[in-house]
C-alpha positions in Angstrom: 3.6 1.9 41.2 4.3 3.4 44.4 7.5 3.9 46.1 7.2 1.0 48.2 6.5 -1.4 46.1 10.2 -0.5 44.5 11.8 -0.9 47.3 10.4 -3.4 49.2 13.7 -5.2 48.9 16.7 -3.0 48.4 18.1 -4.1 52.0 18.2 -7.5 50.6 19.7 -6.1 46.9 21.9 -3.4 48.6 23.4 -6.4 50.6 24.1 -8.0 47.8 25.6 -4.9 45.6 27.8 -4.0 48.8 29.5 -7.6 48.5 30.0 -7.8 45.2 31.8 -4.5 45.1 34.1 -5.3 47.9 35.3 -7.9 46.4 38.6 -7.3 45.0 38.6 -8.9 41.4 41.9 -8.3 40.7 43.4 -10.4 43.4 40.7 -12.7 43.5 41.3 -13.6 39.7 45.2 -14.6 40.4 44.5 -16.2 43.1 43.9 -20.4 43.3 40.2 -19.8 44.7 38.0 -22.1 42.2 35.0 -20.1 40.4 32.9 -23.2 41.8 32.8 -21.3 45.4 32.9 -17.7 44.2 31.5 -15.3 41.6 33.4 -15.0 38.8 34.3 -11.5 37.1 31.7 -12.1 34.7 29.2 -13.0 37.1 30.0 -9.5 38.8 28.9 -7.7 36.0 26.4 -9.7 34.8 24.3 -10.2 38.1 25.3 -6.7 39.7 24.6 -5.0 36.5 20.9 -6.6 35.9 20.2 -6.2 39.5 20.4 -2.4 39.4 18.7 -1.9 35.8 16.1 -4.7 37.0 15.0 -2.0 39.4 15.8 0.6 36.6 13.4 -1.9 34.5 10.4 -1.5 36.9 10.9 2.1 37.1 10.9 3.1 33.5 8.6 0.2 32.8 6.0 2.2 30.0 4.2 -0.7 28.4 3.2 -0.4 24.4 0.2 -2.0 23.3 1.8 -5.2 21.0 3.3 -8.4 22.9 4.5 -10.0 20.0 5.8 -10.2 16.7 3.1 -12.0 15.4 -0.6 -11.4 16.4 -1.7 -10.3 20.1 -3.8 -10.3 22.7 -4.6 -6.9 24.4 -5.8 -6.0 28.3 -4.4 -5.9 31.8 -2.4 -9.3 31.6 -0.8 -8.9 28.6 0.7 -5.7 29.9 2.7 -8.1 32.0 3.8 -10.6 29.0 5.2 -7.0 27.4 7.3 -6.6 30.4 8.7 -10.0 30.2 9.1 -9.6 26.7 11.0 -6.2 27.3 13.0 -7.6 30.2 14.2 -10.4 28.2 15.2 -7.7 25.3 17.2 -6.0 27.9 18.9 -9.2 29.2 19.6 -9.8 25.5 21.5 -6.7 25.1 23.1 -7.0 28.6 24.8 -10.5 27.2 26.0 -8.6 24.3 27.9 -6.1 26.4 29.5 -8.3 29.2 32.7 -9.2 27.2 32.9 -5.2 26.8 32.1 -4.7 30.1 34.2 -7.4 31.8 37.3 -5.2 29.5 36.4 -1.4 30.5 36.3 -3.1 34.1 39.4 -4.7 33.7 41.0 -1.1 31.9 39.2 0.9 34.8 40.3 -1.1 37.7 44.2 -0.9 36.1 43.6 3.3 35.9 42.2 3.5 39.1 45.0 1.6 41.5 46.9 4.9 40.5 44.0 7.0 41.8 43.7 8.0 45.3 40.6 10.2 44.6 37.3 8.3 45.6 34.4 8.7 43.4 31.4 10.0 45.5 28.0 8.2 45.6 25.2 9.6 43.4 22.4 8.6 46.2 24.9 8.8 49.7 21.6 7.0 51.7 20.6 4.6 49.0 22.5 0.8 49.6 22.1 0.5 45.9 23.8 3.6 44.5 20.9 4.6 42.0 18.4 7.2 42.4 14.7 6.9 44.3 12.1 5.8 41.8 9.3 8.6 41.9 6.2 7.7 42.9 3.0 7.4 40.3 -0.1 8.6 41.2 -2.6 6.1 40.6 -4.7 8.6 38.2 -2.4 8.1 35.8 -3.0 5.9 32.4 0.2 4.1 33.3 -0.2 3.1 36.8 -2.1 -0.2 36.4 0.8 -1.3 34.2 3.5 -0.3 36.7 1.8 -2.0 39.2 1.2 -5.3 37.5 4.8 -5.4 36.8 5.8 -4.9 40.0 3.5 -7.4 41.3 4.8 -9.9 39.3 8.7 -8.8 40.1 8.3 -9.1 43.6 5.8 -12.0 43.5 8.5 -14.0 42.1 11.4 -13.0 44.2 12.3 -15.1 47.0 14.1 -13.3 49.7 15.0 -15.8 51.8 17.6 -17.4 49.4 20.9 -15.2 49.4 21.6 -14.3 45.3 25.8 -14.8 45.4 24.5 -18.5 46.6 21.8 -19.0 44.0 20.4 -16.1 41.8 18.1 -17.6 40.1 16.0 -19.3 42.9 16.6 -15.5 44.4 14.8 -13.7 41.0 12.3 -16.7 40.3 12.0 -19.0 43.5 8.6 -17.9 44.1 7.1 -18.1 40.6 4.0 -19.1 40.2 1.4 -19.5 37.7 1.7 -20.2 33.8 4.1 -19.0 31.8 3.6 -15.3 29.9 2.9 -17.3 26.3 0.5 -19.6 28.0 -1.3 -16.7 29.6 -1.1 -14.5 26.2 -2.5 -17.9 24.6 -5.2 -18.1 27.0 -6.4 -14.5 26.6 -6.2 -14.9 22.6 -8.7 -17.9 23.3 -11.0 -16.0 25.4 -11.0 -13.2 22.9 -11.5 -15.2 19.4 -14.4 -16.9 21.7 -16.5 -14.1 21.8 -16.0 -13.1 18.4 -16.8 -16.0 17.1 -20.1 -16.6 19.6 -21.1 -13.1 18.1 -23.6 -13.8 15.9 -24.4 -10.3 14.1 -20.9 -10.4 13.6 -20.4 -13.9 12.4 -23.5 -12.6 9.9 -22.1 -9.8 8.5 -18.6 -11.3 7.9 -17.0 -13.2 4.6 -17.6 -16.4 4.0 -14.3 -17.7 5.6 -15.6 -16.4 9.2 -18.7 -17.8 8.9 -17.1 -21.5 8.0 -14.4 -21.2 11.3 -17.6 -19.8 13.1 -19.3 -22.5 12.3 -16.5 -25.3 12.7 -16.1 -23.6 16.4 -19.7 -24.0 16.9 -20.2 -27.3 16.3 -16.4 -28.6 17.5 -17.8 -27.4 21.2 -20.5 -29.0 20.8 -18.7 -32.4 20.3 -16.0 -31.8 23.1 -19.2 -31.7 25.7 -20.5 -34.9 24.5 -16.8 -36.6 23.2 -16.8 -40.2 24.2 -20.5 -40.7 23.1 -20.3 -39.0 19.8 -16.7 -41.0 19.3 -18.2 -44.5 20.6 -18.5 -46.1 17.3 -14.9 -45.3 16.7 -16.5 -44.2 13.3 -13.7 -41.1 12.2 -10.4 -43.8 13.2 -12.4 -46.7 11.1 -13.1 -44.1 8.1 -9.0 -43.5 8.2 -8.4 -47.4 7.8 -11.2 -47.9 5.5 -9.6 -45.3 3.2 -6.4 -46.9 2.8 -7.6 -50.7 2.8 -9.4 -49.6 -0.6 -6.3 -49.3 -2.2 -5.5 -47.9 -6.2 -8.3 -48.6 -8.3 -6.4 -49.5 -11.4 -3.7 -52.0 -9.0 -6.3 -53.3 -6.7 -3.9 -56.7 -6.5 -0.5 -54.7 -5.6 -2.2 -52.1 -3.2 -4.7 -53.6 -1.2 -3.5 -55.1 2.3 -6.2 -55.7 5.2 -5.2 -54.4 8.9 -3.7 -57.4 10.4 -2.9 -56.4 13.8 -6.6 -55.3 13.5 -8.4 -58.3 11.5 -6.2 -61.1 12.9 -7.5 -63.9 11.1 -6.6 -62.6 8.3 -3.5 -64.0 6.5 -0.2 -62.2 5.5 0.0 -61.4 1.4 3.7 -61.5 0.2 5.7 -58.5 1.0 4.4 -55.3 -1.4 5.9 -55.1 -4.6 7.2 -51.5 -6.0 3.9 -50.3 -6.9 3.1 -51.6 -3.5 5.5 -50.1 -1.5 4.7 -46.9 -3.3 0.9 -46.4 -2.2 1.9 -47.6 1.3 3.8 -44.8 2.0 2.5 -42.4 -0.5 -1.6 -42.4 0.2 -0.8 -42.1 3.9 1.5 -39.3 3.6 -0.7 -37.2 0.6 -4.6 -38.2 2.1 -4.4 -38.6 5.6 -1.0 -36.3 6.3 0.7 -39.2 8.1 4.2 -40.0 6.4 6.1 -43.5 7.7 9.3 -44.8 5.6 10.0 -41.7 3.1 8.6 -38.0 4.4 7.4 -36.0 1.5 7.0 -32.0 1.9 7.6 -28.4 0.3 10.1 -26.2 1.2 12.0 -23.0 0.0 14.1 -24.5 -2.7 17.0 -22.1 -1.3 19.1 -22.9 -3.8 17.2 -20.5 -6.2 14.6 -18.5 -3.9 14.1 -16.3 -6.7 13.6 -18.1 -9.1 10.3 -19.5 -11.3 10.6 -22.9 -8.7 10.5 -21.0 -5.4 9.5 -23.6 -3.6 10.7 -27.4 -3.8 9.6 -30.8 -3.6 11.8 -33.1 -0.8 12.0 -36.3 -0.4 13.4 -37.0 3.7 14.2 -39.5 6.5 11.3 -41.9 8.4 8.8 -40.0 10.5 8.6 -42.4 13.3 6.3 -42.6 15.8 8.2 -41.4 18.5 10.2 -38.6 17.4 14.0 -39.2 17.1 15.7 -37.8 20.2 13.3 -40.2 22.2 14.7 -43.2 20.9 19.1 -41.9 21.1 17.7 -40.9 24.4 15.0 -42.3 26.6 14.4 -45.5 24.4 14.6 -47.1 28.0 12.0 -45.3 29.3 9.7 -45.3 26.4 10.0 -48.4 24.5 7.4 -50.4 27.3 5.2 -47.1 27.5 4.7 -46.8 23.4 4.0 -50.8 23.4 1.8 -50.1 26.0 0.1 -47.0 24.0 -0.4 -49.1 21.1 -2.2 -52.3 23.5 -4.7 -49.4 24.7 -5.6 -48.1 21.6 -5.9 -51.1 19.1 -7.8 -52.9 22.6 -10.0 -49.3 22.3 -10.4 -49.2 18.8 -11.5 -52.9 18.9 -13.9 -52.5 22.1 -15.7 -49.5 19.2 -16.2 -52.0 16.8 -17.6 -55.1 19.3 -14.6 -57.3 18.6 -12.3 -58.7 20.8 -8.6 -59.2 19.6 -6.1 -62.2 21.0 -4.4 -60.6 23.3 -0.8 -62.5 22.8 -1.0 -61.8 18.9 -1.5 -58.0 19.9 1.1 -57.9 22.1 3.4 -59.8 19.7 2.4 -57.3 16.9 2.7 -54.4 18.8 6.0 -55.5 20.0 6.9 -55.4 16.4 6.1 -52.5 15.6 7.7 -50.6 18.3 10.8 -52.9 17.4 10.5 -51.4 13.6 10.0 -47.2 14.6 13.4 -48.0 16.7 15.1 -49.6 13.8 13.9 -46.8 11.0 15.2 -44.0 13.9 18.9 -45.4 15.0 19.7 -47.5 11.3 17.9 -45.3 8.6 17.5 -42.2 9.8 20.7 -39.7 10.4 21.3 -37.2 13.4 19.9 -33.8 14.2 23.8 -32.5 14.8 24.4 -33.9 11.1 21.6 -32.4 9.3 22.4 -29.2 10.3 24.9 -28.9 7.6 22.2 -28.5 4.9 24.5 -28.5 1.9 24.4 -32.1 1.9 20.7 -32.7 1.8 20.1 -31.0 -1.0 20.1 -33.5 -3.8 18.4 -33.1 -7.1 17.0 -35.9 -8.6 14.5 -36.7 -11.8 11.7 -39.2 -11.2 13.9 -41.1 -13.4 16.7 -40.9 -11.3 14.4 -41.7 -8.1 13.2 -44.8 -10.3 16.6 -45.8 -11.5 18.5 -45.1 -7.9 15.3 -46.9 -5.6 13.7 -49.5 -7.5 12.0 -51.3 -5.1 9.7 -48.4 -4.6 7.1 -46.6 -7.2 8.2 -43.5 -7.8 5.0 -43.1 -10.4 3.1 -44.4 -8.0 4.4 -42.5 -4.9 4.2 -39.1 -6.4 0.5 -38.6 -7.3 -0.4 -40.3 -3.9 1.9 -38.5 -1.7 0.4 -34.9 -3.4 -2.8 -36.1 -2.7 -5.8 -33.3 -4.0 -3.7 -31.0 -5.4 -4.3 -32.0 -9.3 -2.9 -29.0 -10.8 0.8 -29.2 -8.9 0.8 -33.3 -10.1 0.1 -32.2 -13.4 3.3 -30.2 -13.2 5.2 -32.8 -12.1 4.2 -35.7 -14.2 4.4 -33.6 -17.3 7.9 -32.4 -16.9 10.5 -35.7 -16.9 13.1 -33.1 -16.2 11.1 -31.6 -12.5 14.2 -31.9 -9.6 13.0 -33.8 -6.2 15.3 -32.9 -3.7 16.1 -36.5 -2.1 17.7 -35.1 2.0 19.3 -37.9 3.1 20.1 -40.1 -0.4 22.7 -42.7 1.6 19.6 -43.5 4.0 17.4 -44.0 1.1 19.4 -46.6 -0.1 19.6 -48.4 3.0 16.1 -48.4 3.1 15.3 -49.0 -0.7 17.8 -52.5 -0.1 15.9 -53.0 3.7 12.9 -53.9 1.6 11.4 -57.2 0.8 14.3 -58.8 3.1 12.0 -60.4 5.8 14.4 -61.2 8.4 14.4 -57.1 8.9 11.1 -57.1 8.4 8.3 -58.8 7.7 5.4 -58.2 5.2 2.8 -58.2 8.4 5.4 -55.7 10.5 5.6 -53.3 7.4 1.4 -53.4 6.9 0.9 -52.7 10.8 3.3 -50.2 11.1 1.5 -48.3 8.3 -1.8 -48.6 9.3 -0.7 -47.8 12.8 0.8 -44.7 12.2 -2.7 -43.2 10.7 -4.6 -45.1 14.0 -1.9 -43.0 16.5 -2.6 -39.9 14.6 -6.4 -39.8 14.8 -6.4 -41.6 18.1 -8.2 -38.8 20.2 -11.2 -40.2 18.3 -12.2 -42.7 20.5 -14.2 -42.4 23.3 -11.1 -43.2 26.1 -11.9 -42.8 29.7 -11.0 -39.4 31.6 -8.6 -41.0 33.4 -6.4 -41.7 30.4 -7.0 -38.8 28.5 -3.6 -37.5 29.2 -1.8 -41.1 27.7 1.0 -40.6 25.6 0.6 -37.1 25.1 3.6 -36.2 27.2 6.0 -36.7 24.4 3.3 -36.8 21.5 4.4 -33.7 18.5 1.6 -32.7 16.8 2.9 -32.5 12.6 2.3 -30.0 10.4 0.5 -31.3 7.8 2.0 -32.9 5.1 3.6 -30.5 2.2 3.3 -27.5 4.6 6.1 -25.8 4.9 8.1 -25.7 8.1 9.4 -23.1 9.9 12.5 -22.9 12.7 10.3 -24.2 15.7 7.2 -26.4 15.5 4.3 -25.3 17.4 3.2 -27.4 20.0 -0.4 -27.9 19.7 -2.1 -26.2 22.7 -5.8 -28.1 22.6 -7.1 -31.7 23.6 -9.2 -33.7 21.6 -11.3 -35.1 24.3 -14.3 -34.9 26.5 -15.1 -31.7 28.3 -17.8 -31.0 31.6 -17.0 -27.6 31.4 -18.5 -25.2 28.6 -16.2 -22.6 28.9 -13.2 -25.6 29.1 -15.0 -26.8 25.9 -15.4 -23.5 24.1 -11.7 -22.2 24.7 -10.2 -25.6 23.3 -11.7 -25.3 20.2 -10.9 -21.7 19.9 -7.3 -22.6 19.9 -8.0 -25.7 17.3 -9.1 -23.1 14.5 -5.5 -21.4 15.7 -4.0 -24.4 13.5 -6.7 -25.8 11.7 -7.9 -22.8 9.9 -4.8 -20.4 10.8 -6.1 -17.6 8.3 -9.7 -17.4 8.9 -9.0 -17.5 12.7 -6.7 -14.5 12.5 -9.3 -12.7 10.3 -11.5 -13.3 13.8 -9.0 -12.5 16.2 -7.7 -9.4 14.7 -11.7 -7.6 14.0 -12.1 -8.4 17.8 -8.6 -6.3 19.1 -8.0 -4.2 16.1 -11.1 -3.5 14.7 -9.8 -0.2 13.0 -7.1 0.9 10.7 -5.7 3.3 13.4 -5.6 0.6 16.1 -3.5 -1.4 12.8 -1.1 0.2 12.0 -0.4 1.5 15.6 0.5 -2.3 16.7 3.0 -2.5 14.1 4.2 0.4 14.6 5.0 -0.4 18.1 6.4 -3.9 17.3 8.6 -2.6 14.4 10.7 -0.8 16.6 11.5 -3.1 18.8 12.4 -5.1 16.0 13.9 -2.4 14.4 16.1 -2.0 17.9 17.1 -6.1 18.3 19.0 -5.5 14.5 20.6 -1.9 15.6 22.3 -4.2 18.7 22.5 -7.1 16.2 24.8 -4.5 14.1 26.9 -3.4 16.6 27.8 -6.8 17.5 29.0 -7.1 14.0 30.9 -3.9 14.3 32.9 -5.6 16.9 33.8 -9.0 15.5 37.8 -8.7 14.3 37.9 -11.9 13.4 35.5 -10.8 10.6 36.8 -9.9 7.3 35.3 -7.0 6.0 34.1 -9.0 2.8 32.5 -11.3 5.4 30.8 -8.5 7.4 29.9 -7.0 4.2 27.6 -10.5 3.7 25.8 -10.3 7.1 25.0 -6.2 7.1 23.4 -7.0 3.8 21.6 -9.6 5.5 20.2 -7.5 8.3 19.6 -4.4 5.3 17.4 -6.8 3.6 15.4 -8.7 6.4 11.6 -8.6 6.2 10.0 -8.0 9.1 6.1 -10.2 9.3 4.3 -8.5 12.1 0.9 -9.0 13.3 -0.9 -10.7 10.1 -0.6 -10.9 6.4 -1.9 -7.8 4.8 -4.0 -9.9 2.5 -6.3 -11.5 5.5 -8.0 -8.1 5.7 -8.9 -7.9 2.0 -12.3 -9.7 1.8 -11.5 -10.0 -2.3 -8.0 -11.8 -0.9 -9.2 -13.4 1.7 -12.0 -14.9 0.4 -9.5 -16.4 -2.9 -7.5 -17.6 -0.6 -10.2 -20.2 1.1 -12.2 -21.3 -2.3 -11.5 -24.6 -2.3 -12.6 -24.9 1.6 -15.3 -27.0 1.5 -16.8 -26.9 4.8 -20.8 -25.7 4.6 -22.0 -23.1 7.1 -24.6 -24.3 8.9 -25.1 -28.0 7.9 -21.4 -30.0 8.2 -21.1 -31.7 11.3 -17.5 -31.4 13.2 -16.2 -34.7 11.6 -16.7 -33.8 8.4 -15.0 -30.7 8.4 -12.3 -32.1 10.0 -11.7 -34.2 7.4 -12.1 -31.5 4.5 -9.9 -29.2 6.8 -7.6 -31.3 6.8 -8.1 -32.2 2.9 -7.9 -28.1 2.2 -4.7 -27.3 4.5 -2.4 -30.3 2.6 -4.2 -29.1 -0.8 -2.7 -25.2 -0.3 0.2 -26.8 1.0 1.2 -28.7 -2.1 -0.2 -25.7 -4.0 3.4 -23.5 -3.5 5.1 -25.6 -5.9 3.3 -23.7 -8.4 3.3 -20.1 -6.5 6.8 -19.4 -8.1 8.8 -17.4 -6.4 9.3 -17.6 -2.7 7.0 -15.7 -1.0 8.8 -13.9 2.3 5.8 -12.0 3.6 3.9 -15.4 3.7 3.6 -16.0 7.6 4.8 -19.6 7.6 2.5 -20.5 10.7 -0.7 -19.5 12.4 -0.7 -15.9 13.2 -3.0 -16.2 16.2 -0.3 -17.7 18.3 1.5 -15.9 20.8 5.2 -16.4 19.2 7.8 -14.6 16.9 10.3 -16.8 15.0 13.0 -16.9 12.7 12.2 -18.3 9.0 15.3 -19.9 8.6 14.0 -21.4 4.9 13.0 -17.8 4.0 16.7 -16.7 4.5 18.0 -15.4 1.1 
């Protein structure tokens, strides 16, 4: 970076230093001038403080070669994500000093009315007071990163807008561009791409790289030619075939046609237990779509350690549109999901050359929508109360469950909702003593007495909104027209499967489902599909493309692990400063921070073809023949399978990643915490 790239605007920064230290705090604090029309003390030291170390920032700026804590993305433009991801480390650790810093200030400026002695400039001819950054020469191995960051500092800085006005239009009024994740994200794609276009490697790889290979392959290949391979509506009508079978051995209790679908088709009486069990159990355990009751493993936290690391719970409605939507934009939203659900049954319909009534569809749909409101505000409790987790856990036997919620099949709802994974329902169904942990038990038995009262809802209302929920989730699979292809995506979270176990922020799904003109478009959505269908075997990829060696391994760790390593050091001195603490207390959080595990990069186990290969046996995708629908289906079949499977891993696991590490991200496993 050269010299004038620095200080291209210091006159503008030295203006604004000069006037923030001629303020006089002290009198401006006592006097009746409100904080809404000046800078307040801590605004002094906050905004004059990151001005002169963001200068400091670009200076010193020596990028490592990791982004992340997870897995990374390497090159030229990554570089920049480091120094975004550094700045914001420093920012960090300026927010934990301003409360110190607003005191020394206060201490210093007390010492100092008694001093008559002026303290002398370091840099006399420098408006900011800090020395002149020396200037790289452009041989060096570190000058394309200096540069990038300085070209995307001042790219963003807009000079025209005066900082003690508005700082943050000053710093970032001229951003432009994606975001640093979105970029990193992009660059993973590009990179897993090629890796998996390479065929001698593909070739030469376990057989978990060749079946994500493969599932890349052919998933471009349908993205080119979407709407026509999607015209008979074929992978949607499979879903609602599926459940329309019902339970072979209560064929009479469990079979209920489509009727917002089939419309001549009259209304059965409203589902019995065993009913009421397969309709939200089959949905939830073969096609990963939960409705009334949300089944799913977690860290049983109450006993980490123990032979039952992981737990079975029993939670709220998963409604269509997620919960805040309805506290909080129901206004908004409540035409535009109708609306949704018009489009796609009219869609799914147009596939299957039938032509539904359009006032009965509107009526139904208007039901529906009526239904995922009710199961949000009446049975389903707030965010702000659920944090206190104490009171969702709540043991119960199957007995119990059966005793407690009659009107549903607990014997019915347990093997359906586990779907594939035999050897975990043979656990549960053999031990009458196994503890579900029901979250929100008060809700429960709203909804347990809700049922079979028609005037709340009716048998036809309850069928729709079941089928519905499965049609919404697999509704990229139908050939819509370009010009809707964004639909209802805009609020649209993509769920972890069913039984997976979730961590602190949900990843929002970066692909789209849909028709592509462009190859490279095509080729770099599906990419990012293996990120979260086949997590594992796509990190296997992406890592032998950056870190094909052991060197190159253990060196991004490295350099993640201290910056780690540095966030708890300031994470302990904040401790240090806390006097409302007791010691007894702080003695509970250093032991925390003592015993934190640190994931970084991948799983060890991904690069141990013996590992590796265990891990995806019961994958049953076929290199070189399946087509994509198929192994979207037995994807999906695999990931809710190893899912269920931690309820007999024992003990929680805490180097288990607990997302897909080729995303650009770090989080915090707050169900890990022991």
């Amino acid at each position: 970076m050269t010299t004038w790239e620095v200080t291209t605007h210091q006159n503008k920064l030295g203006d604004y230093y000069n006037r923030a230290e001629r303020l006089d705090w002290n009198n401006f604090a006592s006097s009746d001038v409100s904080r809404q029309n000046a800078p307040s003390d801590d605004f002094h030291c906050d905004a004059t403080g990151y001005l002169r170390r963001l200068l400091r920032l670009i200076k010193l700026f020596q990028p490592p070669t990791s982004t992340r804590l997870v897995v990374m993305g390497k090159g030229g433009v990554l570089k920049v994500v480091v120094g975004i991801v550094l700045l914001l480390i420093v920012l960090a650790t300026l927010g934990i000093s301003i409360a110190i810093l607003v005191e020394v200030i206060n201490i210093n400026n007390k010492s100092n009315n008694n001093n008559t002695n002026p303290v002398n400039p370091v840099n006399p001819g420098n408006g900011l007071n800090i020395e002149a950054p020396k200037p790289i020469d452009p041989g060096n191995d570190k000058y394309s990163g200096y540069r990038t960051a300085s070209a995307l500092f001042k790219a963003s800085l807009n000079t025209t807008i005066d900082p003690c006005n508005d700082f943050y239009k000053y710093t970032c009024g001229n951003f432009a561009g994606d975001m640093s994740f979105d970029v990193s994200d992009t660059n993973n794609a590009i990179a897993m791409a090629n890796q998996m276009g390479n065929a001698s490697y593909v070739d030469a790889s376990p057989d978990p790289v060749k079946q994500v290979a493969w599932y890349y392959q052919k998933c471009s290949m349908a993205r080119m030619n979407w709407n026509s391979v999607n015209s008979n509506g074929k992978f949607v009508m499979d879903a609602i075939n599926r459940i329309a079978k019902g339970e072979p051995d209560f064929l009479n209790q469990t079979q209920f046609p489509f009727y917002m679908f089939y419309q001549d088709q009259k209304p059965k009486d409203f589902p019995d237990r065993v009913g009421m069990g397969y309709l939200l159990g089959y949905p939830a355990g073969f096609e990963g779509v939960a409705n009334l009751v949300t089944p799913y493993v977690d860290t049983n936290w109450k006993d980490p350690h123990g032979s039952q690391g992981y737990a079975y719970y029993i939670d709220q409605p998963s409604t269509l549109l997620p919960y805040t939507y309805h506290v909080k934009a129901w206004g908004i939203y409540q035409q535009a999901l109708t609306n949704s659900v018009v489009a796609t049954m009219n869609l799914l319909a147009k596939t299957q050359n039938k032509t539904l009534d359009q006032k009965t569809l509107l009526q139904d749909a208007t039901d529906i929508v009526a239904f995922d409101h009710l199961l949000a505000l009446t049975y389903s409790t707030d965010d702000t109360t659920r944090r206190q987790s104490e009171r969702s856990y709540n043991p119960m036997t199957i007995g119990q469950l059966s005793k407690t919620y009659p009107k549903i099949s607990w014997h019915t709802f347990i093997p359906e909702a586990t779907g594939t994974a035999q050897n975990v329902l043979n656990k549960l169904l053999n031990d009458p003593t196994y503890k579900y942990i029901v979250m929100e038990p008060v809700k429960l038995q709203m909804l347990n007495d809700m049922l079979g009262n028609t005037t709340i809802v009716s048998a036809r209302t309850l069928v729709n909104y079941v089928y519905y929920g499965v049609v919404a989730a697999n509704k990229d699979f139908l050939p819509w027209p370009k010009k809707n292809t964004a639909r209802m995506t805009d609020f649209r979270i993509a769920r972890p499967h069913i039984g997976r176990p979730r961590h602190i922020r949900p990843e929002k799904r970066r692909y789209e489902q849909r028709q592509f003109d462009d190859v490279t478009e095509s080729q770099l959505s599906c990419a990012q599909e293996t990120i979260f269908s086949l997590p594992y075997a796509n990190a296997r990829v992406f890592i032998d493309n950056i870190y094909p060696d052991d060197a190159s391994r253990a060196q991004i760790r490295e350099n993640v692990a201290k910056i780690a390593s540095s966030i708890l050091i300031g994470f302990r001195s904040m401790l240090d400063q806390l006097d409302w603490m007791t010691p007894a207390t702080k003695s509970g959080a250093y032991s925390k921070i003592d015993n934190l595990v640190k994931n970084i990069a991948y799983p060890d186990w991904i690069t141990n073809n013996t590992q590796f290969v265990d891990y995806h046996k019961a994958l049953n995708v076929q290199f070189n023949k399946d087509d994509y629908f198929t192994m979207v289906r037995n994807v999906q079949l695999f990931n809710a399978f190893k899912s269920w499977d931690a309820l007999v891993a024992g003990p929680t696991n805490r180097i288990d990643f607990n997302g897909p590490p080729g995303t650009t991200n770090a989080w915090y496993q707050v169900s890990k915490v022991q």
